[in-house]
C-alpha positions in Angstrom: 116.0 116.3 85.0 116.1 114.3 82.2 115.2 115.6 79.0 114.5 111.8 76.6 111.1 111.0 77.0 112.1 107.3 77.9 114.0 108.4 81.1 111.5 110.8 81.9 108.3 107.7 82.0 111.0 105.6 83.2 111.6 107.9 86.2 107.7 108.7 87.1 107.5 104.4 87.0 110.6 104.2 89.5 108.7 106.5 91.4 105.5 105.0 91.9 107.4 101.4 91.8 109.2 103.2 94.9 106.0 104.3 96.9 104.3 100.7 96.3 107.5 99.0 97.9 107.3 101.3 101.0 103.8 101.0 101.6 104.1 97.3 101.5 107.1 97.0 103.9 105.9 99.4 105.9 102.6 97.4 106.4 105.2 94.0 107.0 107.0 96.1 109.6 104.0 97.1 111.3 102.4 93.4 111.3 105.6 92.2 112.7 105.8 94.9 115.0 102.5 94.4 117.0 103.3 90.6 116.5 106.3 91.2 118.8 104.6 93.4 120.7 102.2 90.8 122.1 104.9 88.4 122.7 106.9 91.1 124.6 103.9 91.7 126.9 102.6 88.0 127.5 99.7 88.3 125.1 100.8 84.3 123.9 96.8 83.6 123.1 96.9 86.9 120.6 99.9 86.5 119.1 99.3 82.9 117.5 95.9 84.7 115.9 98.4 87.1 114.6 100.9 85.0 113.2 98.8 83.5 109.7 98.2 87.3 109.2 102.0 88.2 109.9 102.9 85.5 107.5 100.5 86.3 104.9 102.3 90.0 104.8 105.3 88.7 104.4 104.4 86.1 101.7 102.9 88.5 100.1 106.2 91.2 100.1 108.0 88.0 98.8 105.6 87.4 95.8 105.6 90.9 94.8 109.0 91.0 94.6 109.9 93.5 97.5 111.6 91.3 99.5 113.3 87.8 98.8 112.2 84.7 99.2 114.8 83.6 101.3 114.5 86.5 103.7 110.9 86.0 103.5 111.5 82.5 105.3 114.2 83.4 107.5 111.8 86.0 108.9 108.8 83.7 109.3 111.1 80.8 110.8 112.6 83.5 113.6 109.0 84.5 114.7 107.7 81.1 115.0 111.0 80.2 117.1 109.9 83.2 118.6 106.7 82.4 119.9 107.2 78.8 120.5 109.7 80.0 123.0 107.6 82.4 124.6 104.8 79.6 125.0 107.1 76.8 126.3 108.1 79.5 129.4 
């Protein structure tokens, strides 16, 4: 344990910096999860309503900084390629 007051704020901030992150990837994981979920199991009609939403969690991941920018667009790119394929079968 640290004993400068600094480094002890600065590691209560890391900490709750730590569980905002999780919670917010956790909730991109999830979106993306039940996305997939209906593509896996023919649901085309409900996975296009969930896409803005999916898309939304991710932009917002990107903004807060949790996840970059970049990945933020490779990920929306791959699950519209995603559904797209599953509707053209």
């Amino acid at each position: 344990m640290a004993n400068i007051k600094s480094s002890i704020k600065r590691i209560r901030i890391t900490e709750a910096k730590t569980l905002r992150n999780k919670m917010v990837k956790s909730t991109v994981k999830t979106s993306i999860r039940k996305f997939e979920e209906n593509l896996a199991a023919g649901n085309i009609d409900e996975a296009r309503k969930l896409y803005p939403s999916v898309t939304r969690a991710i932009d917002k991941a990107a903004a807060k900084g949790v996840m970059h920018p970049n990945t933020a667009a490779r990920n929306k790119s791959r699950l519209a390629l995603k559904m797209n394929r599953a509707a053209a079968q």
